[in-house]
C-alpha positions as CSV (number, residue, x, y, z in Angstrom):
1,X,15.8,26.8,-26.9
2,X,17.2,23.5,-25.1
3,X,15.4,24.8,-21.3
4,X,12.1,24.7,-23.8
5,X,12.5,20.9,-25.0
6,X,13.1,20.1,-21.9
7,X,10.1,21.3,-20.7
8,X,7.9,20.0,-23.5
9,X,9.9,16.8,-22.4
10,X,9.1,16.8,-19.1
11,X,5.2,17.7,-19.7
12,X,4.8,14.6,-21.8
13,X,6.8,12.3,-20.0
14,X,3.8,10.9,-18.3
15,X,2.6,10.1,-22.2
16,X,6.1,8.5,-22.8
17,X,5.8,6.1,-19.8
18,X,2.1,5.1,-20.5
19,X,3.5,4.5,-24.2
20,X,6.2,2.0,-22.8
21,X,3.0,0.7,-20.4
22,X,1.3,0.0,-23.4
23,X,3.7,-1.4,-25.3
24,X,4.5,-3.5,-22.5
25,X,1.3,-5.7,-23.0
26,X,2.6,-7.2,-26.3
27,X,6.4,-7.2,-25.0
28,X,6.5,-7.4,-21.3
29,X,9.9,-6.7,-21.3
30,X,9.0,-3.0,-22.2
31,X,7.9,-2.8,-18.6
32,X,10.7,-3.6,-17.1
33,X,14.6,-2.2,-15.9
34,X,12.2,1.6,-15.2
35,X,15.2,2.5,-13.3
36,X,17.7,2.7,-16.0
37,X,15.5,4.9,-17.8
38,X,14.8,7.4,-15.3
39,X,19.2,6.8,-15.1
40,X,19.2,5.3,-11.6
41,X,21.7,2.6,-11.6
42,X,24.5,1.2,-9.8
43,X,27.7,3.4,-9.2
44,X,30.5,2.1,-10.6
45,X,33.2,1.2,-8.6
46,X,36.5,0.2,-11.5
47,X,38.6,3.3,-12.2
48,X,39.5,1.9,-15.6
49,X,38.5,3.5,-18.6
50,X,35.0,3.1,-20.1
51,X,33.9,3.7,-23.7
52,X,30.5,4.7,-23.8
53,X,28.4,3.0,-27.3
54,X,24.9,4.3,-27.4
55,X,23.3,1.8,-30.3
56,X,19.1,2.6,-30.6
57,X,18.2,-1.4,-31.9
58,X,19.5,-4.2,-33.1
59,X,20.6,-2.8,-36.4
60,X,23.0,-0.1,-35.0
61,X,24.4,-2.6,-32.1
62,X,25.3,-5.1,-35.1
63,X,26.8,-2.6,-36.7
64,X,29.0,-1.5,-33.3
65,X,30.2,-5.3,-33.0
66,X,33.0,-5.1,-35.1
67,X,34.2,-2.3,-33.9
68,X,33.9,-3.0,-30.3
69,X,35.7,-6.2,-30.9
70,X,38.8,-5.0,-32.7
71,X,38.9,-2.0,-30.0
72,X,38.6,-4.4,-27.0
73,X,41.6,-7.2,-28.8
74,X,43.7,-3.5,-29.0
75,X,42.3,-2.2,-25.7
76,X,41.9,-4.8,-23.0
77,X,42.4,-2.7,-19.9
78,X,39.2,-0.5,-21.1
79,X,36.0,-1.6,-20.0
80,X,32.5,-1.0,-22.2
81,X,29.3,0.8,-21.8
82,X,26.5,-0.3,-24.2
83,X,23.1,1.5,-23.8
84,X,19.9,0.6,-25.9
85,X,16.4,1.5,-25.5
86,X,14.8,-1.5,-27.1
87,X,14.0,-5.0,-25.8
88,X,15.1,-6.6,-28.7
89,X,18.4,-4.3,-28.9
90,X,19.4,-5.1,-25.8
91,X,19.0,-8.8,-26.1
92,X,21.7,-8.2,-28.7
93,X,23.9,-6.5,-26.7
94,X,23.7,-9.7,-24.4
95,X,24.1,-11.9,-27.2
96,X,26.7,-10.4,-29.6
97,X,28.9,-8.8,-26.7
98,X,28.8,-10.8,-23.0
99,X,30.6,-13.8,-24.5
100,X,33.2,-11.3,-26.1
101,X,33.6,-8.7,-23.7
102,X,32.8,-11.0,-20.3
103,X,32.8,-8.8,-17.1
104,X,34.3,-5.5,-18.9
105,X,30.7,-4.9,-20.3
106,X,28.2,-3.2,-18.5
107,X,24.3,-2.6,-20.3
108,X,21.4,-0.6,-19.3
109,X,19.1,1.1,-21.3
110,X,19.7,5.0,-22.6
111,X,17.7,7.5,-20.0
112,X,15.4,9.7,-21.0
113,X,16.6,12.6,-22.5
114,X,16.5,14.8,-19.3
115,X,18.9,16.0,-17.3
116,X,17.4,14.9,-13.9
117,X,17.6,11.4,-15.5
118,X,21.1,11.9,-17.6
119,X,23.1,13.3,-14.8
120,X,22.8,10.8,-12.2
121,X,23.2,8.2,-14.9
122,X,26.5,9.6,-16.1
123,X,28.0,10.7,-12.3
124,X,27.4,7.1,-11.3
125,X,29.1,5.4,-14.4
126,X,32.0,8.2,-15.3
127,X,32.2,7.4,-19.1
128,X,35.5,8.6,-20.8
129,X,34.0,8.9,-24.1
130,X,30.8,8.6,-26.0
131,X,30.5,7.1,-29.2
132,X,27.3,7.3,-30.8
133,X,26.2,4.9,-34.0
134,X,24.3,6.5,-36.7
135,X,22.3,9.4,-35.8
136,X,20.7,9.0,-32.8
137,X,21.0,13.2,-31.3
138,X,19.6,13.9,-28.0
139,X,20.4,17.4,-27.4
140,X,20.4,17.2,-23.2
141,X,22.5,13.6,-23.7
142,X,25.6,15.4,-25.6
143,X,25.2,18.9,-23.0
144,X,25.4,16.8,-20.3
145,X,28.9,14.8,-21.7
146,X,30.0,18.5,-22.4
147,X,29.3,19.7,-19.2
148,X,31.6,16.9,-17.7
149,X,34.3,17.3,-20.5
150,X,33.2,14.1,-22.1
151,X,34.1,13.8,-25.8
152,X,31.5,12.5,-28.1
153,X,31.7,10.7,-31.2
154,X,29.0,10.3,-33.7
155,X,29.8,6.8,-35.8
156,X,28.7,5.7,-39.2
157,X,26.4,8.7,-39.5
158,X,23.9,9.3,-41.7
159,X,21.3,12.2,-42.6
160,X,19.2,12.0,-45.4
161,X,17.8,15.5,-47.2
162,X,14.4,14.4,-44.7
163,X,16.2,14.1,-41.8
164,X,18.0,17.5,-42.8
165,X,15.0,19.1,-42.9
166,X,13.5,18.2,-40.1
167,X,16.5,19.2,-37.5
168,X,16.4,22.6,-39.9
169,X,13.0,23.5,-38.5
170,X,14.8,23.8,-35.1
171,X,17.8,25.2,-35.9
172,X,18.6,26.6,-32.7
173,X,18.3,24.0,-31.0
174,X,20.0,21.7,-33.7
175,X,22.9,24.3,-33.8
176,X,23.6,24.3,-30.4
177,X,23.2,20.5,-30.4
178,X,25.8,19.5,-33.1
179,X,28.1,22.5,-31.3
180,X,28.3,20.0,-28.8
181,X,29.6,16.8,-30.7
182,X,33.5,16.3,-30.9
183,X,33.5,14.4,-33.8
184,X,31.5,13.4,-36.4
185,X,32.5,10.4,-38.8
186,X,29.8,10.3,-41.5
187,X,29.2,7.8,-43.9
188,X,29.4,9.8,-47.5
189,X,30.3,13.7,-48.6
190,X,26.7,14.2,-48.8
191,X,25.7,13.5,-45.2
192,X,28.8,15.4,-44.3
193,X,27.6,18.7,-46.0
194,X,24.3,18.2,-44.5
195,X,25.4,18.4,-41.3
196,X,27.6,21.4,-41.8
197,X,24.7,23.1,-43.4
198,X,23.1,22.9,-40.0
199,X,25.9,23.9,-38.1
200,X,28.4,21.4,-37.3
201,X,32.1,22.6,-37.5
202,X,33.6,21.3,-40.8
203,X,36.6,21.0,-39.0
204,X,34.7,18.3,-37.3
205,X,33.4,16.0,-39.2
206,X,35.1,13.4,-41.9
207,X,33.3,10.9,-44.6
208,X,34.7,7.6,-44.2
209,X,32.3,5.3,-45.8
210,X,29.7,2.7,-44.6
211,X,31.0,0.2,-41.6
212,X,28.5,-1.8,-42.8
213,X,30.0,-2.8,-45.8
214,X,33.3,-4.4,-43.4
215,X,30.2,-7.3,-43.2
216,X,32.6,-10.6,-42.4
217,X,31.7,-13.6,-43.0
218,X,34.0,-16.3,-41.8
219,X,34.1,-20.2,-42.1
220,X,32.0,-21.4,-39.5
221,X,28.9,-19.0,-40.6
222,X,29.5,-20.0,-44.7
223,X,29.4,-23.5,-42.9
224,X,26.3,-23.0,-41.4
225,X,24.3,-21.5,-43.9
226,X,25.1,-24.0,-46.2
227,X,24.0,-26.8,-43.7
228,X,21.1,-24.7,-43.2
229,X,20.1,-24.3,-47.3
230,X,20.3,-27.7,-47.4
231,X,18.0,-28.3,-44.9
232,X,15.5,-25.6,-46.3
233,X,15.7,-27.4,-49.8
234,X,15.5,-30.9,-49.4
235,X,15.9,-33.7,-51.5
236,X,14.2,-31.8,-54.4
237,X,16.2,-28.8,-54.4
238,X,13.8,-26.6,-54.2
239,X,14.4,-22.8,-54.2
240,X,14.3,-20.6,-51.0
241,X,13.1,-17.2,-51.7
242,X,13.8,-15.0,-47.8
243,X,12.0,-12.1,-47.3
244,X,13.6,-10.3,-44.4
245,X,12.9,-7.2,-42.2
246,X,9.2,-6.8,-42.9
247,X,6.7,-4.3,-41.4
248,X,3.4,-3.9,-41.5
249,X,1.7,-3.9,-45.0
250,X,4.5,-5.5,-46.4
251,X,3.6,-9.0,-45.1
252,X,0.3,-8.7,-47.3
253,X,2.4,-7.8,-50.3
254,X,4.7,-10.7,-49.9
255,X,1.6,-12.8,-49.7
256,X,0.2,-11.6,-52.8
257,X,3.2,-12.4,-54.5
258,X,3.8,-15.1,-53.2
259,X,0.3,-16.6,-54.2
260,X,0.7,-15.0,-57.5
261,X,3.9,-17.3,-58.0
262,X,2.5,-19.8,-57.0
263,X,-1.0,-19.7,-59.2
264,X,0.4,-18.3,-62.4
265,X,3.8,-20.4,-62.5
266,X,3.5,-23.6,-61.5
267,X,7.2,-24.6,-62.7
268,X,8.1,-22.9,-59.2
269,X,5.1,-23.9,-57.2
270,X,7.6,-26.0,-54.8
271,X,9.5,-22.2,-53.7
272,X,10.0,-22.4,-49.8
273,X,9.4,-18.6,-48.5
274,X,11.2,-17.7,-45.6
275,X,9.6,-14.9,-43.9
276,X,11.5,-12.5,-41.2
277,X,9.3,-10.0,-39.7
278,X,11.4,-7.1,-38.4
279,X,9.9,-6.5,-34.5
280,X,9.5,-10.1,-32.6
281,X,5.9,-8.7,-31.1
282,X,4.8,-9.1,-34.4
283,X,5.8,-12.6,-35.4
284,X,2.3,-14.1,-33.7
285,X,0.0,-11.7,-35.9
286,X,2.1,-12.4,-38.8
287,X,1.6,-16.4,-38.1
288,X,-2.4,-15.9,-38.5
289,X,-2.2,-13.6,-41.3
290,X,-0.1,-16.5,-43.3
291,X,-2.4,-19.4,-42.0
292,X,-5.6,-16.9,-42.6
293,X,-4.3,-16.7,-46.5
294,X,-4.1,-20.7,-46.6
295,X,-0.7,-21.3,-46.4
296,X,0.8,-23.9,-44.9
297,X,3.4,-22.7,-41.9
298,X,6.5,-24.3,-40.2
299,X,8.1,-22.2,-37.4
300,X,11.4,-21.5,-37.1
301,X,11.1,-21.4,-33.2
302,X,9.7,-25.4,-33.3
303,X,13.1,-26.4,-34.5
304,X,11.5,-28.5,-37.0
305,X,12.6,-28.8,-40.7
306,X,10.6,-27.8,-43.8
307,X,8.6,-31.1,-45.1
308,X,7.7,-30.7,-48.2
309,X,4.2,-29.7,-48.1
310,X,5.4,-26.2,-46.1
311,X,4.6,-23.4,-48.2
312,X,6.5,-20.8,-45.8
313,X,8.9,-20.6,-42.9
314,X,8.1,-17.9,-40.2
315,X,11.4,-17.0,-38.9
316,X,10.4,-16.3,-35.5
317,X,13.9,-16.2,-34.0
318,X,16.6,-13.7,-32.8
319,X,20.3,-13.6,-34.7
320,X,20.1,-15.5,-37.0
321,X,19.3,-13.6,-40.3
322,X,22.9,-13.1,-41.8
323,X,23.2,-17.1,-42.0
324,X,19.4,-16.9,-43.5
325,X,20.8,-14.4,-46.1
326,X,23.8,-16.6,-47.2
327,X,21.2,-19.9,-47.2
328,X,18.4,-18.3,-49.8
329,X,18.3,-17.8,-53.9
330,X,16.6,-14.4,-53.7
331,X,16.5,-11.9,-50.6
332,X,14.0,-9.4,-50.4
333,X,14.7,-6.3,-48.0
334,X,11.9,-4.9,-45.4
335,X,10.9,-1.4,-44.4
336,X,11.0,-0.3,-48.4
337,X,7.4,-1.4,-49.9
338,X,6.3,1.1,-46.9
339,X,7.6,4.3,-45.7
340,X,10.1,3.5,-43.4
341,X,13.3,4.1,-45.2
342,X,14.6,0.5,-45.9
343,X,17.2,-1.4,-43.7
344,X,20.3,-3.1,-44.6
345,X,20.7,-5.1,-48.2
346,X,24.3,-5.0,-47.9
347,X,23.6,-8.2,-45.7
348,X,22.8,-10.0,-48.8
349,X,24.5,-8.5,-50.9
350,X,27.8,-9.5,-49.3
351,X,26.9,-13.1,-49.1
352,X,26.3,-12.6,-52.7
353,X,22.7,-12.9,-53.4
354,X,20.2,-10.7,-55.7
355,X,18.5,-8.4,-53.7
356,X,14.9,-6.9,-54.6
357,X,13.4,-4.2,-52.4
358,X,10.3,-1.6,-52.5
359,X,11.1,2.0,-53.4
360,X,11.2,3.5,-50.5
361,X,14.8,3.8,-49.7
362,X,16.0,6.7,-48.0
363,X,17.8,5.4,-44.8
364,X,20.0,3.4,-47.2
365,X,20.2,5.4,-50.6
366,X,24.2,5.7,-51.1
367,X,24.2,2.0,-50.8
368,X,20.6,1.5,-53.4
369,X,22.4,3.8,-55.5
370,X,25.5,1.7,-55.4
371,X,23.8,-1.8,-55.8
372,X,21.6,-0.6,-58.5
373,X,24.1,1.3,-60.7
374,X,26.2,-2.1,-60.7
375,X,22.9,-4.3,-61.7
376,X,22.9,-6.4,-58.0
377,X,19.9,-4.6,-56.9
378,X,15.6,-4.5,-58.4
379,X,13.7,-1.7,-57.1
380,X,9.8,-2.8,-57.5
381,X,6.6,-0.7,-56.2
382,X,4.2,-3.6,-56.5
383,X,3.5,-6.9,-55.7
384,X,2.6,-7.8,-59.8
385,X,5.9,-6.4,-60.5
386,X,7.9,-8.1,-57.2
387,X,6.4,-11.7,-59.0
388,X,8.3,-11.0,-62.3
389,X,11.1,-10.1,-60.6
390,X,11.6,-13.3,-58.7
391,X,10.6,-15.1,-61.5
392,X,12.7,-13.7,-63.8
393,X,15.5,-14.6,-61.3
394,X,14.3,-18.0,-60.5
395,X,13.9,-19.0,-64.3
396,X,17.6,-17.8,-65.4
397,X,20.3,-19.1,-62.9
398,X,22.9,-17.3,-64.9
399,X,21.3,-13.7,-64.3
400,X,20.4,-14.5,-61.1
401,X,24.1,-15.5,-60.2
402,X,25.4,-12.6,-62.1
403,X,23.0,-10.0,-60.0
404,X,24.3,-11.8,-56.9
405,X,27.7,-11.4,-58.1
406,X,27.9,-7.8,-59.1
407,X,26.1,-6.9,-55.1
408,X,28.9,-9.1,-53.7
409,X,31.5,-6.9,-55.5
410,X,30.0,-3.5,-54.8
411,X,30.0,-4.5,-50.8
412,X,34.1,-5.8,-51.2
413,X,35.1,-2.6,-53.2
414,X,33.5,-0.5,-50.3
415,X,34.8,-2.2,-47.4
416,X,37.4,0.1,-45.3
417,X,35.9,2.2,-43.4
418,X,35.6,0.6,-40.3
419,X,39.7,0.6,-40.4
420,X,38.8,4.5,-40.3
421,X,36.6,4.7,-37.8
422,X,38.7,2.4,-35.5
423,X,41.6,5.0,-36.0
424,X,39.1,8.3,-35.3
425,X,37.8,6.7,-32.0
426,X,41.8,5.6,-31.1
427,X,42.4,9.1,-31.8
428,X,39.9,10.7,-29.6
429,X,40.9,8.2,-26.7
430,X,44.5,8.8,-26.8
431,X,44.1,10.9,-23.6
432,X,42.5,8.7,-21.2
């Protein structure tokens, strides 16, 4: 089954590069560093160890920082392999991880998932381990560490009953694919059991809870965001409502509810929005679209500060949305009002702000669950009923405090289990 997908691979990988081609005209940078993802790169010459980290995007490299930075303090004669395939992804790596790990890091983008591109990539790098975050499977990726006796980790992993079903409908393939991980630390029992129902050893795989829940949040960032919601409010105080992590179709809803607030309450006709578009290509478009509804725009990348008369603030800037989360009233969480799954409200929640999001919630539904069941999460489906819900917030500080509260105690009672992943990967790596 695998000698099939690789040829349906290699028949569509001219499609795949004009994709990237395409792309490319929007974000150049998607046309460059071809080499790493056809896996030519540099041989390595250091014989030290090197922990492999495949992290898709910016979320799941966030989410490796932590753990990357306790493992190098514990490890400092291993050296660190970090491999993305996005632009903005590995802008993070370069960001979150050259001033900590210095010249033990090496980055290049993950190679296509063939083995003419994986094996050359691997020979000339000689990882001693592969930890994967979330659930990013390539089935020719985890033969080829097999092959070469590498063992593989899959981190913080999660597999919703859609994702289930969808690896189900190849189940040869998906079989033989999971066959081939080491280790599996999923996030809850029910992700666990999913992948043992498609054929991962139970013996293999462990719940340990969400890593993103071990969210820290030390001095200098509480510093800064409160320098920073001081800034945004200004000598009237004014509230700061962030909506962070939006797609497409989700900026038009915000809008609408925005404009809604605005026309049918004028009590909070001074409410700053911060708007945070997920993908950076995007921030231009979502510039016009707020100037084309009438509102008046500051943007984050002039460095300027919110005057008064600014209706919204495009934040048009990379890494700095966990200090934009601990600086607003209200946070509402992207990739939910459309079907993309949702991305991460424990963010907010752990700074200890109400969080609002649309229903659809799949990549993150432990955590929903969790936040909703304790009242520090609203769950809307449209934009009339998004405007009550930040009004309702906005007009009873007690409530709103309360709902921030009772998120920032759901993320503290469900921190840990980055203390167990740390000891699964230590435990893999105790012979090399």
């Amino acid at each position: 089954m695998r000698i099939l997908y690789t040829w349906l691979f290699r028949a569509a990988l001219p499609l795949v590069l004009l994709r990237l081609w395409w792309r490319g005209r929007v974000q150049p940078e998607y046309r460059q560093r071809l080499r790493e993802r056809l896996g030519r790169v540099p041989a390595r010459a250091s014989r030290k160890p090197l922990i492999w980290v495949h992290s898709v995007s910016v979320g799941e490299t966030l989410a490796a920082v932590p753990a990357i930075e306790q493992l190098a303090a514990r490890h400092p004669h291993w050296q660190w392999l970090v491999t993305t395939t996005t632009p903005t992804g590995s802008e993070r790596v370069r960001a979150a991880l050259q001033p900590l790990l210095g010249g033990r890091l090496l980055h290049y983008y993950l190679p296509y998932d063939l083995p003419e591109c994986l094996r050359p990539f691997v020979d000339a790098l000689r990882p001693d381990m592969l930890v994967i975050i979330e659930t990013e499977l390539w089935p020719n990726l985890l033969a080829t560490c097999a092959e070469r006796s590498i063992p593989t980790l899959l981190a913080n992993a999660r597999l919703s009953e859609k994702s289930a079903r969808g690896y189900g409908r190849f189940s040869r393939l998906t079989r033989a694919m999971l066959g081939n991980l080491t280790r599996v630390v999923a996030q809850y029992a029910a992700d666990a059991e999913r992948f043992v129902a498609l054929g991962l050893p139970s013996e293999r795989v462990v719940a340990s809870g969400n890593i993103k829940f071990d969210l820290h949040i030390d001095l200098g960032l509480e510093s800064e965001a409160q320098a920073l919601a001081h800034q945004w409010r200004g000598r009237s105080g004014r509230r700061v409502w962030l909506a962070a992590s939006t797609h497409a179709g989700e900026e038009e809803i915000i809008l609408d509810t925005f404009a809604q607030l605005r026309r049918d309450y004028p009590e909070h006709a001074d409410l700053l929005l911060v708007l945070v578009p997920r993908h950076p290509q995007r921030f231009d478009g979502v510039a016009r679209l707020c100037r084309e509804r009438g509102f008046k725009l500051l943007r984050r990348s002039d460095r300027g500060l919110p005057a008064p008369e600014h209706q919204i603030l495009l934040g048009d800037t990379m890494g700095e949305l966990l200090r934009f989360y601990g600086a607003c009233d209200i946070a509402f969480v992207g990739g939910s009002l459309v079907p993309v799954g949702g991305h991460n409200m424990i963010e907010p929640a752990a700074w200890g702000v109400p969080v609002v999001c649309g229903p659809h919630l799949h990549n993150f539904a432990t955590v929903a669950a969790l936040l909703r069941a304790a009242g520090g999460m609203a769950v809307v489906d449209t934009a009339e009923r998004l405007a009550v819900q930040i009004k309702d917030w906005l007009d009873d500080d007690g409530e709103r405090r309360m709902a921030g509260e009772r998120g920032r105690l759901v993320a503290e009672e469900n921190s840990g289990a980055l203390r167990r992943l740390l000891d699964e990967i230590e435990s893999l790596a105790a012979g090399i």
